[in-house]
ChimeraX commands (.cxc) that place a marker at each C-alpha (Angstrom):
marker #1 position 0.00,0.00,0.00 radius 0.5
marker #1 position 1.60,3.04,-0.46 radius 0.5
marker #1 position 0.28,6.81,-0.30 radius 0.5
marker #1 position -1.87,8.40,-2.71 radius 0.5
marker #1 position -0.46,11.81,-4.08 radius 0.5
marker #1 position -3.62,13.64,-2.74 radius 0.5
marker #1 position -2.37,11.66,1.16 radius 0.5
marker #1 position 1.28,13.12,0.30 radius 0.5
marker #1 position -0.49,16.66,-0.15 radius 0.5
marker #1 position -2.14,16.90,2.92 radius 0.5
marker #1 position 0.84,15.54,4.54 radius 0.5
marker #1 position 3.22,18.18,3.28 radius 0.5
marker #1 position 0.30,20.38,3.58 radius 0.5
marker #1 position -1.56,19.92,6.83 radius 0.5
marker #1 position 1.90,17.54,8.22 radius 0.5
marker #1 position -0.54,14.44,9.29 radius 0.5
marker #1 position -2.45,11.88,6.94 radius 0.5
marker #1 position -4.86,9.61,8.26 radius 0.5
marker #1 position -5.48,6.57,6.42 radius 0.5
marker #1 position -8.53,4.11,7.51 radius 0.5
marker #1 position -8.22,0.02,7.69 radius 0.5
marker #1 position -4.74,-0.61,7.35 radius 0.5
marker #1 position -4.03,-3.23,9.98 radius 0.5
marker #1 position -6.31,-6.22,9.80 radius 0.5
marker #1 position -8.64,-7.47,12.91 radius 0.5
marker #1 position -7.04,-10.10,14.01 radius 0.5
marker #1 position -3.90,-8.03,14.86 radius 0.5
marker #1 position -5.47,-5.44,16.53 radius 0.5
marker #1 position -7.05,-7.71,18.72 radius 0.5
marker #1 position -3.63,-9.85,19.19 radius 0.5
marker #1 position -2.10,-6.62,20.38 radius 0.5
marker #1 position -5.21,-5.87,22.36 radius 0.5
marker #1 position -5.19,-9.52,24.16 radius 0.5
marker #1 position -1.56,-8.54,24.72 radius 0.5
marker #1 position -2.08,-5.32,26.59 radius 0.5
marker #1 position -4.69,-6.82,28.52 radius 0.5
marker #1 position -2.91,-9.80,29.42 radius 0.5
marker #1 position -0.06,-7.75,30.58 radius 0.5
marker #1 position -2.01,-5.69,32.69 radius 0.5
marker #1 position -4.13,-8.24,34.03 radius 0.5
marker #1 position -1.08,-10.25,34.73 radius 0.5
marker #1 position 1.61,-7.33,35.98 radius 0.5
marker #1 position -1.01,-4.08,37.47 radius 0.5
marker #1 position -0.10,-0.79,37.18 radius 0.5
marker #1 position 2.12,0.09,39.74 radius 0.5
marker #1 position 0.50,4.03,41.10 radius 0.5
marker #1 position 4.04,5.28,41.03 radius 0.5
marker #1 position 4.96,4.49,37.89 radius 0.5
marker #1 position 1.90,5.99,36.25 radius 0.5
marker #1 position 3.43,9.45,35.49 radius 0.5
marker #1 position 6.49,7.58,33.21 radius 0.5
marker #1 position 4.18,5.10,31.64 radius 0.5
marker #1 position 1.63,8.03,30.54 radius 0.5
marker #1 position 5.34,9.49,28.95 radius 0.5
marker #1 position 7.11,6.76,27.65 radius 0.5
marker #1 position 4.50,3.57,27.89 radius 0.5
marker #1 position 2.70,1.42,29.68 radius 0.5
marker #1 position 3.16,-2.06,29.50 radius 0.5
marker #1 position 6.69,-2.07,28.77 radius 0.5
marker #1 position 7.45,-5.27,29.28 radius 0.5
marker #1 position 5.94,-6.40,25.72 radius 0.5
marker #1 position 6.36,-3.07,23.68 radius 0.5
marker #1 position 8.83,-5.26,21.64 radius 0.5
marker #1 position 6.66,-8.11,21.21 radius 0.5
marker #1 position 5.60,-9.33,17.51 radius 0.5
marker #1 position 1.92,-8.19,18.79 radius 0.5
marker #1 position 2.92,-4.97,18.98 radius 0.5
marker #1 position 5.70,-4.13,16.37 radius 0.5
marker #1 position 3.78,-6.71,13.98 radius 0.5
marker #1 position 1.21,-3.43,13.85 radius 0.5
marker #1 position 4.02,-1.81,11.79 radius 0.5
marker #1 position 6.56,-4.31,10.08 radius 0.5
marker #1 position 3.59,-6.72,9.03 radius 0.5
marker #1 position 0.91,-4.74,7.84 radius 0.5
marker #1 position 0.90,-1.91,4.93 radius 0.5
marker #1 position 1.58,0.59,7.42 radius 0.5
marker #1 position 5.13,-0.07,6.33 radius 0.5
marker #1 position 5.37,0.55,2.91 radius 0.5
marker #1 position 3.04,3.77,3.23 radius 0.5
marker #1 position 5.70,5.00,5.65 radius 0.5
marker #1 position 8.28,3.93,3.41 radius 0.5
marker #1 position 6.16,5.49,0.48 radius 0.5
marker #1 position 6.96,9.24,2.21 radius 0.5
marker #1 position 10.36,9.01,3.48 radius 0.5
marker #1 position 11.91,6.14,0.94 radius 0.5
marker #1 position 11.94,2.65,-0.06 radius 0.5
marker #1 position 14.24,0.75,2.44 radius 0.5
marker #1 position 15.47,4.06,3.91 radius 0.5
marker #1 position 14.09,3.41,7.16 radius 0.5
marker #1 position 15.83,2.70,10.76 radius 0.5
marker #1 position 14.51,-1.37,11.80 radius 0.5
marker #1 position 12.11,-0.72,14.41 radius 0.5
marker #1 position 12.83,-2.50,17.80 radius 0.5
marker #1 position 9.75,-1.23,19.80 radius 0.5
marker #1 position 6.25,0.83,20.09 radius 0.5
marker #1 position 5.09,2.82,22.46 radius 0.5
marker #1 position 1.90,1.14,24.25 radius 0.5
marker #1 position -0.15,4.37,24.63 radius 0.5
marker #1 position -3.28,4.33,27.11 radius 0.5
marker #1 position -5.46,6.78,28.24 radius 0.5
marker #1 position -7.75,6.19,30.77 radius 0.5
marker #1 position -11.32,7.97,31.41 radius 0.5
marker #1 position -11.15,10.66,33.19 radius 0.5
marker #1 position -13.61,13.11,35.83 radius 0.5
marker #1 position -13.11,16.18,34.41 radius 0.5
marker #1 position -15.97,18.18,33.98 radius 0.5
marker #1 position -15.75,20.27,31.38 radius 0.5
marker #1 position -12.52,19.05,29.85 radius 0.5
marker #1 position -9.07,20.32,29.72 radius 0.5
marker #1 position -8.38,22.30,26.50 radius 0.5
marker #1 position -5.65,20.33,24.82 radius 0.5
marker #1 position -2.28,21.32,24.69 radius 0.5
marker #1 position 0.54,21.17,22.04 radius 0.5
marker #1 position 4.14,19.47,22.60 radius 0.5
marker #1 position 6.96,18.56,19.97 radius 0.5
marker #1 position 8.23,15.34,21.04 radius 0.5
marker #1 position 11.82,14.55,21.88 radius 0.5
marker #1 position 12.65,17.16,24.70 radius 0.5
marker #1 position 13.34,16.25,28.04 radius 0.5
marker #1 position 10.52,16.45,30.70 radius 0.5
marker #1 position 11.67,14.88,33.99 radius 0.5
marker #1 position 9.59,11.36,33.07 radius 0.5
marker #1 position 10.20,10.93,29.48 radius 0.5
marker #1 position 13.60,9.32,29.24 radius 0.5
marker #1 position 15.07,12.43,27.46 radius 0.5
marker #1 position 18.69,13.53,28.63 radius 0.5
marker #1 position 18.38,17.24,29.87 radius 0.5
marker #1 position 19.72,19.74,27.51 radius 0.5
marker #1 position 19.40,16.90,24.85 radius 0.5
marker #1 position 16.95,17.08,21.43 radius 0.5
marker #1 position 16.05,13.48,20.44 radius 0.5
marker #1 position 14.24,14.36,17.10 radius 0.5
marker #1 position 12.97,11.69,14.46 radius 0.5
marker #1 position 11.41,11.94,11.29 radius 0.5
marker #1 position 8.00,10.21,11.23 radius 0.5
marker #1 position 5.09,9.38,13.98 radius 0.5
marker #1 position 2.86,6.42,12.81 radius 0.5
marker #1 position 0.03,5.51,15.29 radius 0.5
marker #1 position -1.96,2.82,15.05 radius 0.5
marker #1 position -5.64,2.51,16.44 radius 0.5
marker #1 position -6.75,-0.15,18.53 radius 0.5
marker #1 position -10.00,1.39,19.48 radius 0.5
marker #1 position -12.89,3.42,17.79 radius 0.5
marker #1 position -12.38,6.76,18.68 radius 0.5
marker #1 position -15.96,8.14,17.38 radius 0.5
marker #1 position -16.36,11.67,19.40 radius 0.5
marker #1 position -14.10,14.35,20.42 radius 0.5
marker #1 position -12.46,14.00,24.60 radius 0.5
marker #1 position -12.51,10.29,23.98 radius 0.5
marker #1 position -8.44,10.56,24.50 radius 0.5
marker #1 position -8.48,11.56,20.64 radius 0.5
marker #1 position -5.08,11.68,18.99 radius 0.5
marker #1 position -5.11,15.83,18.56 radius 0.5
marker #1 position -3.11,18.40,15.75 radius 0.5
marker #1 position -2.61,21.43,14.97 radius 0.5
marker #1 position -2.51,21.09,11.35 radius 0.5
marker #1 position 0.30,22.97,9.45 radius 0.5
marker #1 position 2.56,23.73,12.62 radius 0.5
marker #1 position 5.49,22.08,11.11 radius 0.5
marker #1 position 5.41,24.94,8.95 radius 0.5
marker #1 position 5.67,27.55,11.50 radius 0.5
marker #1 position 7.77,26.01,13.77 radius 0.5
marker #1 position 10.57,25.31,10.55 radius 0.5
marker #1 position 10.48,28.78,10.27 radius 0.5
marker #1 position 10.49,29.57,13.68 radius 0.5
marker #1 position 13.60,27.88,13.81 radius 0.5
marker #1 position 15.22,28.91,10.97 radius 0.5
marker #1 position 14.86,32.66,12.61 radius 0.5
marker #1 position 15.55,31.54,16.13 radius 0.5
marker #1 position 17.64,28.64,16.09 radius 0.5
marker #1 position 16.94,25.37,16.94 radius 0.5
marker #1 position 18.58,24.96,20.48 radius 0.5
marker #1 position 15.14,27.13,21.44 radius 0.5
marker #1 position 13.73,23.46,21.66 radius 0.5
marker #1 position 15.82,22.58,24.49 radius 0.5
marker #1 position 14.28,25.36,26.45 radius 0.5
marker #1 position 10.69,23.82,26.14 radius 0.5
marker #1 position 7.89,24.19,23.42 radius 0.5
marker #1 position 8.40,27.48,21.58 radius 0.5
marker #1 position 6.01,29.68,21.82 radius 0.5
marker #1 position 4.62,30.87,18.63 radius 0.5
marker #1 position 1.83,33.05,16.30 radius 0.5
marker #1 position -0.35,31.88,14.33 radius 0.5
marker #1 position -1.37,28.90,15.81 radius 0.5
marker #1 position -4.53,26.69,14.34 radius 0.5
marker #1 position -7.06,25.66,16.39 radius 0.5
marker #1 position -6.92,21.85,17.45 radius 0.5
marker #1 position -8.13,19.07,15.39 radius 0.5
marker #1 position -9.07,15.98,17.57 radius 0.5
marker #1 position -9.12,13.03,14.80 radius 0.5
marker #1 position -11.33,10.29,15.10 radius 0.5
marker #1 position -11.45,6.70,13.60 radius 0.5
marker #1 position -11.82,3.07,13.83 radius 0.5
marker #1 position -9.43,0.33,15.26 radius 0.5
marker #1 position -7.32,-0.32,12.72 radius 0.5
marker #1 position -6.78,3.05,11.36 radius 0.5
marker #1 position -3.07,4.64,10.80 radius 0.5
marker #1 position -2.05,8.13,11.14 radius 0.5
marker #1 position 1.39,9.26,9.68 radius 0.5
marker #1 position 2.55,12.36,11.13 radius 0.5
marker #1 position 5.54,15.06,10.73 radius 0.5
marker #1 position 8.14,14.64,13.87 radius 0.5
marker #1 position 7.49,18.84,13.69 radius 0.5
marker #1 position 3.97,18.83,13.84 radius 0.5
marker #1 position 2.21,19.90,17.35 radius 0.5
marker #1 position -0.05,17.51,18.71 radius 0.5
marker #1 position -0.62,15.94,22.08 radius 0.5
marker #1 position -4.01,13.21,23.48 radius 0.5
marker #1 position -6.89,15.09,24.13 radius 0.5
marker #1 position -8.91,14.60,27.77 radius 0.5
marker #1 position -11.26,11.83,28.10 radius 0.5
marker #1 position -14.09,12.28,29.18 radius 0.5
marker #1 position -15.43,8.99,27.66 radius 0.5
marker #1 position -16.69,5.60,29.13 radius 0.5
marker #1 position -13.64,4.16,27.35 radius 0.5
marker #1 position -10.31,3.59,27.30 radius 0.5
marker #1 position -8.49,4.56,24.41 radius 0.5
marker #1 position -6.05,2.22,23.17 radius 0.5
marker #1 position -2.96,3.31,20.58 radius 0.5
marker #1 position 0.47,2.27,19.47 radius 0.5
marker #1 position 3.07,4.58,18.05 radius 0.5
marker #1 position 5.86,4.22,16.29 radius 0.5
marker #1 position 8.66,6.94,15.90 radius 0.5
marker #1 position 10.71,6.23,12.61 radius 0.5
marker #1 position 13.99,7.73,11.41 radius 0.5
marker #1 position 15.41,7.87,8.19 radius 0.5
marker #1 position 18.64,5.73,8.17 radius 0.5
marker #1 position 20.62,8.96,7.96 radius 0.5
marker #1 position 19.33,10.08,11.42 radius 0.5
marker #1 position 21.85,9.47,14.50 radius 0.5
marker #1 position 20.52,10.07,17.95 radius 0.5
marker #1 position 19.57,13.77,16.78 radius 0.5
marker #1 position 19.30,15.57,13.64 radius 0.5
marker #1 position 19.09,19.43,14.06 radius 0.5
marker #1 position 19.55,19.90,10.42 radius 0.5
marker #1 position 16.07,18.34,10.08 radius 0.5
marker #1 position 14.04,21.38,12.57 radius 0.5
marker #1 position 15.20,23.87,9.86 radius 0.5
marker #1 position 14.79,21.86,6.55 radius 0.5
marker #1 position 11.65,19.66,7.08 radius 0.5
marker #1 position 11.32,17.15,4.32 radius 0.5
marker #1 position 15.24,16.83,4.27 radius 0.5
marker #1 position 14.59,12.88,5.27 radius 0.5
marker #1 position 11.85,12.36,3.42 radius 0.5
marker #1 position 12.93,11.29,-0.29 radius 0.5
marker #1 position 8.78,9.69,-0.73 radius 0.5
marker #1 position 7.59,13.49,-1.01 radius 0.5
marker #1 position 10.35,14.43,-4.08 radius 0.5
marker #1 position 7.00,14.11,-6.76 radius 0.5
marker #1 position 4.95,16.96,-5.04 radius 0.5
marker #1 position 5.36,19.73,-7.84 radius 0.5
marker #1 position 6.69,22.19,-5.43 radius 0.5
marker #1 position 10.14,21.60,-4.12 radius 0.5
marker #1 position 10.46,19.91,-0.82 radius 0.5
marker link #1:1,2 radius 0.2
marker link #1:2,3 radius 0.2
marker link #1:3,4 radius 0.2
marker link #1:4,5 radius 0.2
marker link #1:5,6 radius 0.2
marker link #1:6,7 radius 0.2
marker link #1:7,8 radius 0.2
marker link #1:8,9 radius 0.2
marker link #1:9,10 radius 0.2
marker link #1:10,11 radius 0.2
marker link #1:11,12 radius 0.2
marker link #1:12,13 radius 0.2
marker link #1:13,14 radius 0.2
marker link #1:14,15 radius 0.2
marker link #1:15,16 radius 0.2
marker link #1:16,17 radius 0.2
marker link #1:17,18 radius 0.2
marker link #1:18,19 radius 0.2
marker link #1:19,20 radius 0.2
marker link #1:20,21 radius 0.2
marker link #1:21,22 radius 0.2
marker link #1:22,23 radius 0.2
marker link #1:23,24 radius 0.2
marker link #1:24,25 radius 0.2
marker link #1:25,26 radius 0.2
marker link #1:26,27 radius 0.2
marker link #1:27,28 radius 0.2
marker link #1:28,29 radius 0.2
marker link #1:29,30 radius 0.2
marker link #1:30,31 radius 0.2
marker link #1:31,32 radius 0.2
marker link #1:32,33 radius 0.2
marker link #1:33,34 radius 0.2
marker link #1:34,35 radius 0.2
marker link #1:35,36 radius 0.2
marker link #1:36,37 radius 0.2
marker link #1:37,38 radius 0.2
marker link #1:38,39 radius 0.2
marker link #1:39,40 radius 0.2
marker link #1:40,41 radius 0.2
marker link #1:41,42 radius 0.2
marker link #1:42,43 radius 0.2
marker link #1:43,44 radius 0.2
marker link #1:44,45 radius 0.2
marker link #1:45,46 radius 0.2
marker link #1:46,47 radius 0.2
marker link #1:47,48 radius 0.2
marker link #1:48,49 radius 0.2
marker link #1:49,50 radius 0.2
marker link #1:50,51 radius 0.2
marker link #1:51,52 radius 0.2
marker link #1:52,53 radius 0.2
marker link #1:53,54 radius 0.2
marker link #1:54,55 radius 0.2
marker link #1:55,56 radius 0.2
marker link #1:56,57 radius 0.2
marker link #1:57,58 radius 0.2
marker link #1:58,59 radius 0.2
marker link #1:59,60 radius 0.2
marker link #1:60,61 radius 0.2
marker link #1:61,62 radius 0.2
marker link #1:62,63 radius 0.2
marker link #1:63,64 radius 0.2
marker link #1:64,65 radius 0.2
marker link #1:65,66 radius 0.2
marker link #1:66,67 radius 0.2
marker link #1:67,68 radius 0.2
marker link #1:68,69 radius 0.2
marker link #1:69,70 radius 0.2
marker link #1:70,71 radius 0.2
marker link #1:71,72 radius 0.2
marker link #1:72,73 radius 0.2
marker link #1:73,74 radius 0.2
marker link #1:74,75 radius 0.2
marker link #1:75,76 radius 0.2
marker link #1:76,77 radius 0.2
marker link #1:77,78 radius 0.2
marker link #1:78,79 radius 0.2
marker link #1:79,80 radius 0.2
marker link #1:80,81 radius 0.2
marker link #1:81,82 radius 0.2
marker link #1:82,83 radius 0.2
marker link #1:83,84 radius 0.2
marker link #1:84,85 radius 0.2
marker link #1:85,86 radius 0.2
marker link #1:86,87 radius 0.2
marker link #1:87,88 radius 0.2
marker link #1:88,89 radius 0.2
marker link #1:89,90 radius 0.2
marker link #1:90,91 radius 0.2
marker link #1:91,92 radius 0.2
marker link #1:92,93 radius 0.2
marker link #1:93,94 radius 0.2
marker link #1:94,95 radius 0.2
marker link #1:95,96 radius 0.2
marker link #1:96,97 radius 0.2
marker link #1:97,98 radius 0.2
marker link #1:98,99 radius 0.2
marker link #1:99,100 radius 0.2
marker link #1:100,101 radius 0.2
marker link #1:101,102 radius 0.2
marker link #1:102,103 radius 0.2
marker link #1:103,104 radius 0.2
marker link #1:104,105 radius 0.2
marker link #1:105,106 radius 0.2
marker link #1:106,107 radius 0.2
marker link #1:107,108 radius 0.2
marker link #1:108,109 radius 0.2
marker link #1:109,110 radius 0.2
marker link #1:110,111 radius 0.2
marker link #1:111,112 radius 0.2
marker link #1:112,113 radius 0.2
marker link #1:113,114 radius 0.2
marker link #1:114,115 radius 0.2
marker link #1:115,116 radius 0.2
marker link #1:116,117 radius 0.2
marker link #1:117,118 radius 0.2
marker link #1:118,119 radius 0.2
marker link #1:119,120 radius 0.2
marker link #1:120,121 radius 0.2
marker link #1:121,122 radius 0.2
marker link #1:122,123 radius 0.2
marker link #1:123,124 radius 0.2
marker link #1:124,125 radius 0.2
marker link #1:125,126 radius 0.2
marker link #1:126,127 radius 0.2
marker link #1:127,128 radius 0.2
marker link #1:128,129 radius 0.2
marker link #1:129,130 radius 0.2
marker link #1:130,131 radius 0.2
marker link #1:131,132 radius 0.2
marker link #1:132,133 radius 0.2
marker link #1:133,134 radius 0.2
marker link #1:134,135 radius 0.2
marker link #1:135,136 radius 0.2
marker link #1:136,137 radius 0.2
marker link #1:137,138 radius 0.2
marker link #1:138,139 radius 0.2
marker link #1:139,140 radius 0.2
marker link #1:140,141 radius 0.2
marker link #1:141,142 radius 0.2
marker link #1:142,143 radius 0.2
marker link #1:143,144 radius 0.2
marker link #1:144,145 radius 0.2
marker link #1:145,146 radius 0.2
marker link #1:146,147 radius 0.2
marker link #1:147,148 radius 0.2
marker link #1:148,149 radius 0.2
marker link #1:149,150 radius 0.2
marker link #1:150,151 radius 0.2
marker link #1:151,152 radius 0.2
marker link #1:152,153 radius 0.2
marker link #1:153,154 radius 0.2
marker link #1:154,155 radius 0.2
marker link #1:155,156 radius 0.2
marker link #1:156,157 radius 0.2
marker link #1:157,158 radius 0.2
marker link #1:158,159 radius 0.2
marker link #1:159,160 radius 0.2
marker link #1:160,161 radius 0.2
marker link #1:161,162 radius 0.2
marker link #1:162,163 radius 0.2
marker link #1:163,164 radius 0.2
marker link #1:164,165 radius 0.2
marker link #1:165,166 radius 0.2
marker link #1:166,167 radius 0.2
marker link #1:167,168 radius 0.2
marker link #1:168,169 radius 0.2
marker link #1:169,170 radius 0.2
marker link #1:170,171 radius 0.2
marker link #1:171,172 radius 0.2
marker link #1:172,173 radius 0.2
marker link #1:173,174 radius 0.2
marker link #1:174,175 radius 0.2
marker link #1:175,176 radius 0.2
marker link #1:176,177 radius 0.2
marker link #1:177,178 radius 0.2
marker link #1:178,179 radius 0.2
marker link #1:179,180 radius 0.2
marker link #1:180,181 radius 0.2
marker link #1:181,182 radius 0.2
marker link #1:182,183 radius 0.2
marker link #1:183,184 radius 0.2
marker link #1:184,185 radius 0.2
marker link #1:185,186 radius 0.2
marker link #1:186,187 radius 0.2
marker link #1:187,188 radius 0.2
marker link #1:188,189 radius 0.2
marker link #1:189,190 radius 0.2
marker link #1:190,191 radius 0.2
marker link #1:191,192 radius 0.2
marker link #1:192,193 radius 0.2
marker link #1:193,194 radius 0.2
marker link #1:194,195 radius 0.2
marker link #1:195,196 radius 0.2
marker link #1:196,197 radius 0.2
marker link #1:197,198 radius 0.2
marker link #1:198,199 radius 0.2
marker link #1:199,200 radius 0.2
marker link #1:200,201 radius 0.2
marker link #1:201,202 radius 0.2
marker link #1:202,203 radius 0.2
marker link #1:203,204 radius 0.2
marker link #1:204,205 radius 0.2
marker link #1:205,206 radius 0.2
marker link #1:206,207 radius 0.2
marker link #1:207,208 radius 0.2
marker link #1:208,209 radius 0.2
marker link #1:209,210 radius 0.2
marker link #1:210,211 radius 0.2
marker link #1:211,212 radius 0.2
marker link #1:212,213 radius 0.2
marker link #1:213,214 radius 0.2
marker link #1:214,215 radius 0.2
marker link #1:215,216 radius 0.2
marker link #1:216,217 radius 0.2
marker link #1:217,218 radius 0.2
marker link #1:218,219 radius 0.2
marker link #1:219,220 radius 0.2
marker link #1:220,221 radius 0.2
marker link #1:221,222 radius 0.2
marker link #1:222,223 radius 0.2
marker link #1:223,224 radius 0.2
marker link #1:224,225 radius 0.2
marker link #1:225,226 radius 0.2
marker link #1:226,227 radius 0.2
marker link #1:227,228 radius 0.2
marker link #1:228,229 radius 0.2
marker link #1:229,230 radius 0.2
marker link #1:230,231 radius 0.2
marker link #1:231,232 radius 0.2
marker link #1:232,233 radius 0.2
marker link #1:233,234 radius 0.2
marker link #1:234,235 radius 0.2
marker link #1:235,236 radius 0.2
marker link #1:236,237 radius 0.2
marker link #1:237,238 radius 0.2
marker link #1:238,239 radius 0.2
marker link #1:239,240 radius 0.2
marker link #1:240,241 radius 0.2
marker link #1:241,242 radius 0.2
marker link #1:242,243 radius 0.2
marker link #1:243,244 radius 0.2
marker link #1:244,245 radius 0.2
marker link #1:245,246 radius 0.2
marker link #1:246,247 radius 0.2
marker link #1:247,248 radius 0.2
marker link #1:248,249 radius 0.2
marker link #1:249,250 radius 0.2
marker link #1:250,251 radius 0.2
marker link #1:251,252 radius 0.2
marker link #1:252,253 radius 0.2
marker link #1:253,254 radius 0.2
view
């Protein structure tokens, strides 16, 4: 399966894509039985809530082939590969297991944005450290049919601003915490069926929304590199689609 050029628009475009019914049944509800199992098996410990909301929860299978089967077995491969290149991505050893529970708040928090890859005193990020990648692919192991349901949430086009932000202001502004910029879009919390795939720009804002559902929402995510990527790549904050040979055929340069 790879990527329509109307899917590469809106990714260079809007810097997400979501694509419906990419990974079959049955492995959504292997990776499902998985999670469950774990946590019926292991608990979650209280204390270690704050890091598993961060980095993720059930860590103990987040290399499993029920979870990274989601990416390496399924089309969700080649339609990453389809954007960033044919067999120019890193192997990926493990996803992220990311829950979120219902919640009592009443209204809602307002969402709010973060960049990943800076360091937050849970998140496994070395202070003073940027830990960029090129590509987030979640996968959805739960319908997600109304907004505060723990709805994957962007603010479409914000790779945009925040490549030019740093191109004015220098990328070490990351280390400091999210920039602060203008011209922000209001939120956009997706929704979608289990099974669905979003691939998103590493620069693009997003966060989970609140939920306020009866459910808990279930997702995996993958962070991809291109094989040129090291630990960091600043280059890649100030020239956007620098890793991302897939997008060469839009008719504007990228």
């Amino acid at each position: 399966m790879q990527l329509t050029y109307r899917q590469k628009q809106q990714l260079y475009e809007e810097g997400y894509v979501h694509i419906p019914g990419v990974v079959p049944d049955i492995m959504v509800d292997n990776a499902l039985r998985a999670i469950n199992g774990s946590i019926g098996e292991h608990g979650i410990d209280p204390a270690q809530l704050i890091t598993y909301r961060s980095r993720s929860y059930c860590p103990e299978i987040q290399n499993t082939t029920a979870i990274t089967g989601l990416l390496t077995d399924t089309p969700a491969w080649t339609l990453a590969e389809s954007a960033i290149g044919e067999g120019k991505i890193k192997p990926v050893e493990f996803g992220q297991i990311a829950l979120r529970f219902p919640g009592p708040q009443d209204p809602p928090r307002q969402p709010s944005a973060h960049i990943d890859g800076t360091y937050t005193p849970t998140n496994g990020v070395p202070q003073g450290e940027i830990r960029n990648f090129t590509m987030l692919l979640g996968v959805m192991l739960n319908d997600v049919s109304e907004p505060y349901a723990g709805n994957f949430t962007v603010w479409p086009g914000t790779h945009r601003l925040f490549e030019q932000y740093f191109r004015e202001n220098g990328v070490d502004k990351l280390v400091d915490g999210m920039p602060e910029i203008d011209g922000m879009p209001e939120p956009v919390q997706l929704t979608g069926n289990a099974g669905d795939v979003v691939l998103c720009h590493y620069q693009l804002a997003h966060t989970a929304a609140a939920n306020v559902s009866a459910n808990t929402r279930y997702a995996i995510y993958f962070r991809l590199k291109h094989l040129r990527h090291g630990v960091t790549r600043p280059e890649t904050l100030t020239d956007i689609w620098l890793d991302w040979e897939g997008m060469s055929d839009l008719p504007e340069p990228v």
